[in-house]
C-alpha positions as CSV (number, residue, x, y, z in Angstrom):
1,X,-18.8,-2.9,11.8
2,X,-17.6,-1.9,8.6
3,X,-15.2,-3.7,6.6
4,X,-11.9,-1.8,4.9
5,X,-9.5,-4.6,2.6
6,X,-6.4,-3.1,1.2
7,X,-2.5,-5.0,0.4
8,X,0.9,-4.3,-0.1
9,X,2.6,-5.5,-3.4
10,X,5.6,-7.6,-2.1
11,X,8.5,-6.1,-4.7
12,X,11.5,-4.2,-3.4
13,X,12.3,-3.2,0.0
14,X,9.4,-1.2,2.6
15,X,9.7,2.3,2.2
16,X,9.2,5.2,4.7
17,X,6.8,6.3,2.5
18,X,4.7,2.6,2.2
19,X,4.3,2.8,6.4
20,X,3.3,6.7,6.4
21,X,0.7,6.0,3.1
22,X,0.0,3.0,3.8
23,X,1.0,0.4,6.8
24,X,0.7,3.2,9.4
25,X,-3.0,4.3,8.2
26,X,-4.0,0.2,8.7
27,X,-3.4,0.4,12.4
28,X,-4.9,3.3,12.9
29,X,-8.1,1.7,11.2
30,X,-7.6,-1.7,13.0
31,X,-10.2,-0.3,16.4
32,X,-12.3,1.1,14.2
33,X,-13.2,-1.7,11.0
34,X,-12.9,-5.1,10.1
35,X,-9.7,-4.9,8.3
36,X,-8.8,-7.6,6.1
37,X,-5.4,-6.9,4.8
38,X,-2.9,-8.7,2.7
39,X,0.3,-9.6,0.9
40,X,-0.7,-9.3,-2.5
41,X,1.6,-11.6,-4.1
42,X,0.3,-12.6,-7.3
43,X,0.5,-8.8,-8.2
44,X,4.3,-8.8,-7.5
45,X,5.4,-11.1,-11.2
46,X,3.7,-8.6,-13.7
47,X,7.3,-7.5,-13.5
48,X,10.4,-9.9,-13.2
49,X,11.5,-11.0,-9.6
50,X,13.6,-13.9,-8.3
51,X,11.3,-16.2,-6.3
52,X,14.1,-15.9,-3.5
53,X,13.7,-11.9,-3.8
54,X,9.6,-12.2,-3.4
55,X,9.5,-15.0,-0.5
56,X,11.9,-12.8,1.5
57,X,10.1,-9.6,0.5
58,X,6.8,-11.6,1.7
59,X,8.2,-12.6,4.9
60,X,9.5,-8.7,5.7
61,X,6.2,-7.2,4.8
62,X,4.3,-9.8,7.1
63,X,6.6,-9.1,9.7
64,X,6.9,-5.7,9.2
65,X,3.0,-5.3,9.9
66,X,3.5,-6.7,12.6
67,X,6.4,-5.0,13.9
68,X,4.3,-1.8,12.8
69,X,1.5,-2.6,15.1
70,X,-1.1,-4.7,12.9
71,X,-3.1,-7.2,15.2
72,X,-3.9,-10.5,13.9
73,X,-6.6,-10.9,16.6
74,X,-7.9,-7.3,15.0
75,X,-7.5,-7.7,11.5
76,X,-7.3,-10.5,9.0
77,X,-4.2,-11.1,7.6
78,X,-3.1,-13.2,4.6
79,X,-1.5,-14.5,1.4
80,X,-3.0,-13.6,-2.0
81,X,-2.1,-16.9,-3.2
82,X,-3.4,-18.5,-0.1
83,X,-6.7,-17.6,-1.3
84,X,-7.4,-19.3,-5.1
85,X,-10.9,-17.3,-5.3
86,X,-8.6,-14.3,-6.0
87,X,-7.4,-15.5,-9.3
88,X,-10.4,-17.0,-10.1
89,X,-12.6,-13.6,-9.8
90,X,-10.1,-12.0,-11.0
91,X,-10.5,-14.2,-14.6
92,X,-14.3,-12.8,-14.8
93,X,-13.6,-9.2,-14.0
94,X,-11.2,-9.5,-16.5
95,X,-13.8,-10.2,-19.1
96,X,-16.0,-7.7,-17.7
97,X,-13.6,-5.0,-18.5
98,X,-12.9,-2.8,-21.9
99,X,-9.8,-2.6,-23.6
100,X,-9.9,1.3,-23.2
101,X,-10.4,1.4,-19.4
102,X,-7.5,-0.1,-19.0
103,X,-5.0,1.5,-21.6
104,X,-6.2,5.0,-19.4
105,X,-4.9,3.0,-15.8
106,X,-1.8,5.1,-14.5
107,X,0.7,2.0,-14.4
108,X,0.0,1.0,-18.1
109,X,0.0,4.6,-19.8
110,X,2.8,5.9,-17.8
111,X,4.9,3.3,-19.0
112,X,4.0,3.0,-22.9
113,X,4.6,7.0,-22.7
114,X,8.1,6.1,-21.9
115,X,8.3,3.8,-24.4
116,X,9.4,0.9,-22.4
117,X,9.2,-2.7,-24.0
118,X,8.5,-6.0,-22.4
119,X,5.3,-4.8,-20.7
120,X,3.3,-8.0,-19.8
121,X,0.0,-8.6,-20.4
122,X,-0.5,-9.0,-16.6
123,X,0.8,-5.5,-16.1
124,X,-1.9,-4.7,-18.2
125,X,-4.9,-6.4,-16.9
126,X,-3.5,-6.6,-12.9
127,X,-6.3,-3.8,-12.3
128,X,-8.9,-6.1,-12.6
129,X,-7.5,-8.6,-10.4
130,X,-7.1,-5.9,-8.0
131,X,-11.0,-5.5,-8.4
132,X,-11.3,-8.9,-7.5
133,X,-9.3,-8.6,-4.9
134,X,-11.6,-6.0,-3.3
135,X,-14.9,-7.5,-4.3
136,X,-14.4,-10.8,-3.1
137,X,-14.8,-9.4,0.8
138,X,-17.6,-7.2,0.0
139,X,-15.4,-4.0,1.6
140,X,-17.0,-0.8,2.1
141,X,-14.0,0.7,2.0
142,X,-10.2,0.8,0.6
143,X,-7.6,2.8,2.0
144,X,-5.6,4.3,-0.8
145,X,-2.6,7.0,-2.0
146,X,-3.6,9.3,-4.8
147,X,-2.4,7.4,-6.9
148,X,-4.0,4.1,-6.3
149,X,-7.6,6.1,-6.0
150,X,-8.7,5.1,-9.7
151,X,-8.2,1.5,-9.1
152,X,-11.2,1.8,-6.5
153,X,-12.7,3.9,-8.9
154,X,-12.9,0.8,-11.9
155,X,-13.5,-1.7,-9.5
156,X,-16.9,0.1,-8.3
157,X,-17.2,0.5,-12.4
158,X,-17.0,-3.6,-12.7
159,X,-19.1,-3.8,-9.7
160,X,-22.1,-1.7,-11.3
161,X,-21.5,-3.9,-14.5
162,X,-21.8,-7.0,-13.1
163,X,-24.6,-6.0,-10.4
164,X,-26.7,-4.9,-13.7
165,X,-26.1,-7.6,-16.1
166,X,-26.4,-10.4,-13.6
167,X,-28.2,-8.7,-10.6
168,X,-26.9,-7.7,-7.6
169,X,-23.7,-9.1,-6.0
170,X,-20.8,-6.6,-5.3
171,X,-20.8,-3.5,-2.4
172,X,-19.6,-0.6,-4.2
173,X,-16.7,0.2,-2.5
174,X,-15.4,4.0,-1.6
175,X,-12.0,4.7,-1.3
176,X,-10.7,6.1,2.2
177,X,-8.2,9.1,2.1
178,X,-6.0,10.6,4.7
179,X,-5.1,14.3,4.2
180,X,-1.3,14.0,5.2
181,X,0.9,11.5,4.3
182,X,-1.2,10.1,1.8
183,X,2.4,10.9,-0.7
184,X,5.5,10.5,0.8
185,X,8.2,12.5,-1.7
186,X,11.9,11.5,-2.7
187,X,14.4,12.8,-0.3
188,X,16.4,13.7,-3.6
189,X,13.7,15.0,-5.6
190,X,10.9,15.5,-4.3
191,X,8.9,16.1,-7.4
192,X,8.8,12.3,-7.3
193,X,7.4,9.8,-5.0
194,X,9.6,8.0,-2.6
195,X,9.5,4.9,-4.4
196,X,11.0,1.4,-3.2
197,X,12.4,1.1,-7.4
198,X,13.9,4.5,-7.3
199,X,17.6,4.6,-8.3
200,X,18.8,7.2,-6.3
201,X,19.2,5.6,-2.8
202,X,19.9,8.8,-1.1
203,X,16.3,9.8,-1.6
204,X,14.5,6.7,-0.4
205,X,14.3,5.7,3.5
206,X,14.2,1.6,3.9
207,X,12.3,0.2,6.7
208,X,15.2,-1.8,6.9
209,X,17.8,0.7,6.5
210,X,20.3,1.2,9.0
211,X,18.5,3.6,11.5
212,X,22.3,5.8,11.5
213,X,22.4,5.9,7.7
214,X,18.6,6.8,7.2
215,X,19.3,9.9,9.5
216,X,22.1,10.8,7.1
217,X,19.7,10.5,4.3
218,X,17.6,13.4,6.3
219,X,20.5,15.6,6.7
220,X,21.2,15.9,3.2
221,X,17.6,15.9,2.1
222,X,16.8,18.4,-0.8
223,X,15.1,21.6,0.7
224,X,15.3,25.5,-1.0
225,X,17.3,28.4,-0.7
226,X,14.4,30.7,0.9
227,X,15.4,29.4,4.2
228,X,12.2,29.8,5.9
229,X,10.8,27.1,7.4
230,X,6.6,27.4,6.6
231,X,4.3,24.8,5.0
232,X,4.6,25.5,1.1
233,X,4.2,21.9,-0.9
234,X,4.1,24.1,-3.7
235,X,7.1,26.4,-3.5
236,X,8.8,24.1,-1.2
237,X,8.1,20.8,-1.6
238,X,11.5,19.7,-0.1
239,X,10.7,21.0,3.0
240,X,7.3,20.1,3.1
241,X,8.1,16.7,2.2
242,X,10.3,16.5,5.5
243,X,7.4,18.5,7.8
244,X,4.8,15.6,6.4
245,X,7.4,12.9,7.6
246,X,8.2,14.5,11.3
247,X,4.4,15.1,11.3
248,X,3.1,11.6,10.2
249,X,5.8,9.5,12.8
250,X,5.4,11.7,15.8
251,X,1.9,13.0,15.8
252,X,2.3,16.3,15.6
253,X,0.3,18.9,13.5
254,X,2.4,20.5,11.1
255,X,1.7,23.6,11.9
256,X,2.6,22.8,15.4
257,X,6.1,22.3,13.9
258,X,6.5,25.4,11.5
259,X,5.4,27.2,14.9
260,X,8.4,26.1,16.9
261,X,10.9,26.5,14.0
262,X,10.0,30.4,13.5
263,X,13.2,32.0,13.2
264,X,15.3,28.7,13.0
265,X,17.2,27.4,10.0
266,X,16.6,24.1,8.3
267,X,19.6,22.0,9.7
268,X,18.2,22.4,13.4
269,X,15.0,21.3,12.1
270,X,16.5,18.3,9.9
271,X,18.8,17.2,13.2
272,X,15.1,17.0,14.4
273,X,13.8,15.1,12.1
274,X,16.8,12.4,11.9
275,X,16.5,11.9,15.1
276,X,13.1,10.9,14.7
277,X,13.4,8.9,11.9
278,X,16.4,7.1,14.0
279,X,14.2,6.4,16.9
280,X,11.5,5.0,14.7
281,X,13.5,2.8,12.7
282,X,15.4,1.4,15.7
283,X,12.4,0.8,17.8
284,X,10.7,-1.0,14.3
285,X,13.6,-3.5,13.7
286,X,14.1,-4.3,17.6
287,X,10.2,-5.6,17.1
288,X,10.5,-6.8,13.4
289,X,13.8,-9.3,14.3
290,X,11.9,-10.5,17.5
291,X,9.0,-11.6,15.2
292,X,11.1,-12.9,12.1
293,X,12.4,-15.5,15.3
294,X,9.8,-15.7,16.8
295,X,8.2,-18.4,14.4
296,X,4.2,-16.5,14.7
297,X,4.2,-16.0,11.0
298,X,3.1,-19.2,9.8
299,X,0.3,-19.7,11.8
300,X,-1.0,-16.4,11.5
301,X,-1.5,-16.5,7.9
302,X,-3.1,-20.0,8.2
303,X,-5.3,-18.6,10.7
304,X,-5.9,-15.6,8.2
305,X,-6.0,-17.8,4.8
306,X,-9.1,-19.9,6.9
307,X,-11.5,-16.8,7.6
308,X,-10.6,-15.2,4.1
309,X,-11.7,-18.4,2.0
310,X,-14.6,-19.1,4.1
311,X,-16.3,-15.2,3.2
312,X,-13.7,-15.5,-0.5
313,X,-15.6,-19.0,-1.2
314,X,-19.2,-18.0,-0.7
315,X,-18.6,-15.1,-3.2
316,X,-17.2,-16.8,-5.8
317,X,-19.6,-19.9,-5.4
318,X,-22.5,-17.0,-5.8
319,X,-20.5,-15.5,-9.1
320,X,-20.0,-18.6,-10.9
321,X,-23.8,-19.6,-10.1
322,X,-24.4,-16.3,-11.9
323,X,-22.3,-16.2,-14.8
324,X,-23.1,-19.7,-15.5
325,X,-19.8,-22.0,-14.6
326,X,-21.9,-24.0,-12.1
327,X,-24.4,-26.7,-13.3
328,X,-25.2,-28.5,-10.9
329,X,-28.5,-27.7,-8.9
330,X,-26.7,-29.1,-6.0
């Protein structure tokens, strides 16, 4: 069976958008790989968050997985920091990377294009822990967004490096794409992405938003003024934005839905949407409070944490034989 790794940065609050790009596609991929999927932690402090703010954003995500439909007895499921080989590869692909790769990654150059101040240094090398993070489990694939498709694209760039100058050691990973939903677009503007930092809290759906308020957020949604309901990201991103969403939570092809809207105006079709957006959201927290009692989450990641450092260990036993840290023949 094939192996797919990929994580969720614990900072702000689970988006809409992070369970259609992301959480949603790991179930779906559950019966069909070995997933190993995690909280990636140690990402979350190349910006500034309380430590109260992360361990209850860590304990929502984990639960929220669950809640989602992840299965511990399918996939793997664990703390970054549970797992010390992550750092500790990270550190070497670190000093297998060049300056330049990194000044061209999207997080770094976006932000020094802004001129923003106080980036950390972490900020600027976290894409080579996130190699790590991949190469550690020798995964042949990683679900991303289109945005998070170049970090696959250095890491197989490391993995080629190091395979050469030490011989081989790393799978070359591929990255592993859906066609909808891979973006999930601001309610508000949806020229942006419906981000869990995003200032404008009308455009952003919460996982943990009040099911009645999200389907407010719906209704006022940004659309057009062409008020014909067709499939037109360009033109009518607004709209296509909320066809994606009703599509992604219900199943439905999107042309399905454009069919059964001819000749009917956007607030039918939004009521529509709301109502689906309600029904998810009610029937996610019902399962995501029952777990948060339930007390599961503990010995799920220690069962987790376990199977990752027994494959995490081997690897980095192998790399540091390689690069020279071990001396003992032993």
């Amino acid at each position: 069976m094939k192996r797919v790794l990929s994580a969720v940065k614990p900072t702000g609050r689970m988006t809409l958008g992070n369970y259609i790009g992301a959480i949603r596609q790991f179930v779906q991929l559950q019966d069909e790989y070995e997933m190993f999927i995690f909280i990636a932690n140690e990402h979350a402090i190349t910006i500034p968050i309380e430590a109260k703010e992360l361990r209850q954003n860590t304990k929502d995500l984990i639960a929220l997985y669950l809640a989602a439909g992840l299965d511990p007895a399918k996939a793997t499921i664990f703390l970054q920091t549970d797992v010390p080989a992550h750092a500790q590869l990270g550190w070497v692909m670190t000093c297998m990377s060049y300056m330049g790769e990194l000044q061209r990654m999207t997080q770094y150059k976006s932000k020094t294009a802004n001129g923003e101040t106080g980036i950390t240094a972490g900020l600027f090398t976290y894409p080579c822990l996130m190699a790590a993070d991949i190469l550690l489990y020798d995964a042949e694939y990683v679900p991303v967004g289109i945005d998070q498709k170049q970090h696959v694209e250095l890491t197989r760039n490391l993995a080629e490096r190091f395979n050469h100058r030490y011989s081989d050691t790393f799978v070359l990973p591929e990255p592993l794409m859906t066609e909808v939903g891979q973006k999930i677009y601001s309610l508000q503007d949806p020229t942006k992405k419906m981000s869990k930092s995003e200032g404008n809290g009308k455009g952003t759906i919460e996982l943990l938003d009040d099911p009645a308020a999200a389907r407010k957020k719906i209704m006022s949604a940004v659309t057009d003024s062409l008020g014909i309901i067709q499939y037109d990201p360009e033109n009518q991103p607004g709209l296509a934005n909320l066809l994606t969403i009703q599509s992604c939570l219900t199943n439905e092809p999107i042309d399905s839905i454009v069919n059964r809207y001819q000749g009917k105006g956007y607030g039918e079709l939004k009521k529509e949407i709301g109502q689906t957006v309600y029904d998810f959201l009610t029937d996610l927290q019902t399962k995501y409070k029952e777990i948060m009692a339930s007390g599961q989450i503990d010995d799920i990641l220690a069962q987790g944490a376990e199977k990752a450092n027994y494959i995490a260990n081997k690897k980095i036993r192998k790399v540091y034989k390689k690069v020279g840290f071990t001396i003992s023949k032993k």
